[in-house]
N, C-alpha and C positions, 0 to 999 in steps of 0.2 A: 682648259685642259684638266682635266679629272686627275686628283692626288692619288698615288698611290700607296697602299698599306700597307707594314711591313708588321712580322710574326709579334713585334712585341710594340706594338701601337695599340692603346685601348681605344673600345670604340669613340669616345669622348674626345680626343687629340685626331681625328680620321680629317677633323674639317679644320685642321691647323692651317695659319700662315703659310707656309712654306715647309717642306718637308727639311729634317736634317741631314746636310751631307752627310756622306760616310768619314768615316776616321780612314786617317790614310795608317799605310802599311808595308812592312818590310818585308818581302815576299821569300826571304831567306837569302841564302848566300850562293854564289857561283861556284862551280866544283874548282877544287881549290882553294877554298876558303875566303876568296874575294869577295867583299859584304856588295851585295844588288843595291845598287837605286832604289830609291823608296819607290813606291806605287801609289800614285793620286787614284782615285775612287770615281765613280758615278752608279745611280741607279737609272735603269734603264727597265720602258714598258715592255712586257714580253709582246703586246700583241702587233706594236707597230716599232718596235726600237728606238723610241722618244725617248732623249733623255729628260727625265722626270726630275731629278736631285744630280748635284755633283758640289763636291768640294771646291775651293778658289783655286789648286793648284792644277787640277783637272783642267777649266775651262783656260787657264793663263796657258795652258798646251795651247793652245787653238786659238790664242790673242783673243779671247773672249771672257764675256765675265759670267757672274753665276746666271742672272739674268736672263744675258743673250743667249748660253747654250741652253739652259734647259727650253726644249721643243725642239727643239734640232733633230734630226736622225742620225744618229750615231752611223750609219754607213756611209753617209753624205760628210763626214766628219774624217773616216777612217777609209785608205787603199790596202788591199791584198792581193801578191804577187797571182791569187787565185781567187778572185770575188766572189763566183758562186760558189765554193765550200765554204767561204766565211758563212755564207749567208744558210746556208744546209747544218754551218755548225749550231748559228744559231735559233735554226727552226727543231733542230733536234734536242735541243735547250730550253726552248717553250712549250714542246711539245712532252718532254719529260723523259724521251730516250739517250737522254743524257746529264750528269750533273753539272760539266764542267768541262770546257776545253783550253788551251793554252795555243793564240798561233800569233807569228810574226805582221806586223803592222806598219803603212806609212801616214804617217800625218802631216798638215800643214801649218805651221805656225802664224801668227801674227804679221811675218813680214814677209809672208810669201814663202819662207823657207824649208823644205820639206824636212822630214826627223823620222829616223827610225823607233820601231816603238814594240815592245812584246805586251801584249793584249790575254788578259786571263779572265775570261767570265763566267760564274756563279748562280746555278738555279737558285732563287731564295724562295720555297714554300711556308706555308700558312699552318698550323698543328695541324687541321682536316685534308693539308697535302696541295688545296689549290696554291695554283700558280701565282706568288706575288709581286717579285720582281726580279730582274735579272742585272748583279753587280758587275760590276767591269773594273779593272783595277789594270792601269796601263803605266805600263815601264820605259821610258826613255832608256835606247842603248848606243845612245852614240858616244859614250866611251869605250865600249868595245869596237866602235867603227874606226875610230880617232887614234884607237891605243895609246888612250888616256883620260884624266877628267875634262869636262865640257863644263866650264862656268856662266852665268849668267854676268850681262854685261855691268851692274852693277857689283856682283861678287869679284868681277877682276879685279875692278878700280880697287877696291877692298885691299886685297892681296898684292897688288901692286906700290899702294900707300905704306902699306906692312913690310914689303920686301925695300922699301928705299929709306925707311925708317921712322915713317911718319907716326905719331902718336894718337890715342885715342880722340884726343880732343880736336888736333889740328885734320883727321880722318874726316872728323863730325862735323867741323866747318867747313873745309873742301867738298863734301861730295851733300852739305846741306841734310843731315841726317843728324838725329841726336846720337849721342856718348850710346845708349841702350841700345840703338840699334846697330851700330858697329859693332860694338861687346859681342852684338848677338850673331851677327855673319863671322867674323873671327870665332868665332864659339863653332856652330856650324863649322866650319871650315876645319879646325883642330881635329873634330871630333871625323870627319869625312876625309883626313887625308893621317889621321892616325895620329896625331902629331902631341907633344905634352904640353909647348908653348909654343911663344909667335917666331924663336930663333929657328926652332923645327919645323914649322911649316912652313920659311921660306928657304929649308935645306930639300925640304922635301916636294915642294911645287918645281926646285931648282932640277933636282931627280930623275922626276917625271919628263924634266924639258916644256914646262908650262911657262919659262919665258923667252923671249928673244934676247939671242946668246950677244954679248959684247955690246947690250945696251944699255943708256943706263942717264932717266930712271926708269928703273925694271920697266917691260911692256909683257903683259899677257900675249901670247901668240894669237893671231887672230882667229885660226882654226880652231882652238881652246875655248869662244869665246861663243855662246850661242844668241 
């Protein structure tokens, strides 16, 4: 599979290893003020919709790894409630009568379970204007489906350990994870449900209604839980 170039590749790095994922991104905030989902990345061939490069959080959408997805075809990857204007959208995006569209998406995860998803793709030209690749940056919005956050099943355990009082150390021994990496999901987790410490974000997981009520030690709700 032939690499693709991007504007700020010298010719020298053209026949690199592996291309670099994209940096993932915060696509801004919901009206309202309500901070979006980040947005995992992929580079995508304009001429056949190959995915070329993606970030690891990209292809963990898809129970897949960097790997497996790149060659894939990203429409074989992705449903629209309207396939053929997905695919108009994005022939009018290689074709350069367009720089960018924004539309709603279904995917399929790892265990079968389908996820809604909003999909924003990006012409990326060359300084002489050819075509070089086309970025896709895709949003999980099944907290707005949920009306609420959706945790990964390790992030429950997390939050769950947190809410019954459990401590960093004995966190790290139960779910076999070191001291850093917990720090770093409570960390995450603080900063994504707003919270200053760990008393506040089990007042505010409690809030949301992200556990089941009169049990106890706390349970993540399982619809919470992706």
């Amino acid at each position: 599979m032939a690499t693709t170039s991007f504007p700020d590749a010298s010719p020298r790095k053209k026949s690199a290893a592996a291309p670099v994922a994209p940096a993932r991104r915060d696509l801004g905030r919901e009206p309202g003020g309500a901070t979006q989902a980040p947005a995992c990345t992929a580079h995508v061939s304009p001429a056949d919709m190959v995915v070329t490069a993606a970030e690891p959080e990209f292809a963990r959408q898809f129970g897949l790894s960097v790997d497996e997805i790149c060659g894939r075809g990203l429409l074989e990857l992705l449903r629209s409630p309207l396939p053929a204007q997905l695919r108009e959208q994005f022939t009018a995006l290689s074709s350069g009568r367009s720089r960018r569209f924004k539309e709603r998406v279904t995917g399929r995860d790892g265990t079968g379970r389908d996820f809604p998803a909003e999909l924003t793709a990006v012409a990326v030209r060359q300084p002489s204007g050819e075509m070089a690749a086309i970025v896709v940056f895709l949003r999980r919005t099944e907290e707005a489906a949920t009306g609420g956050p959706v945790l990964s099943a390790l992030d429950a355990q997390v939050l769950e350990g947190v809410a019954s009082g459990e401590s960093t150390v004995q966190l790290a021994s139960r779910l076999y994870l070191s001291r850093q990496g917990i720090e770093y999901r409570v960390g995450q987790m603080l900063r994504r449900f707003d919270a200053p410490n760990r008393p506040a974000l089990v007042a505010r997981a409690h809030a949301l209604g992200m556990f089941a009520v009169g049990q106890w030690p706390p349970r993540v709700l399982p619809e919470r839980v992706r």
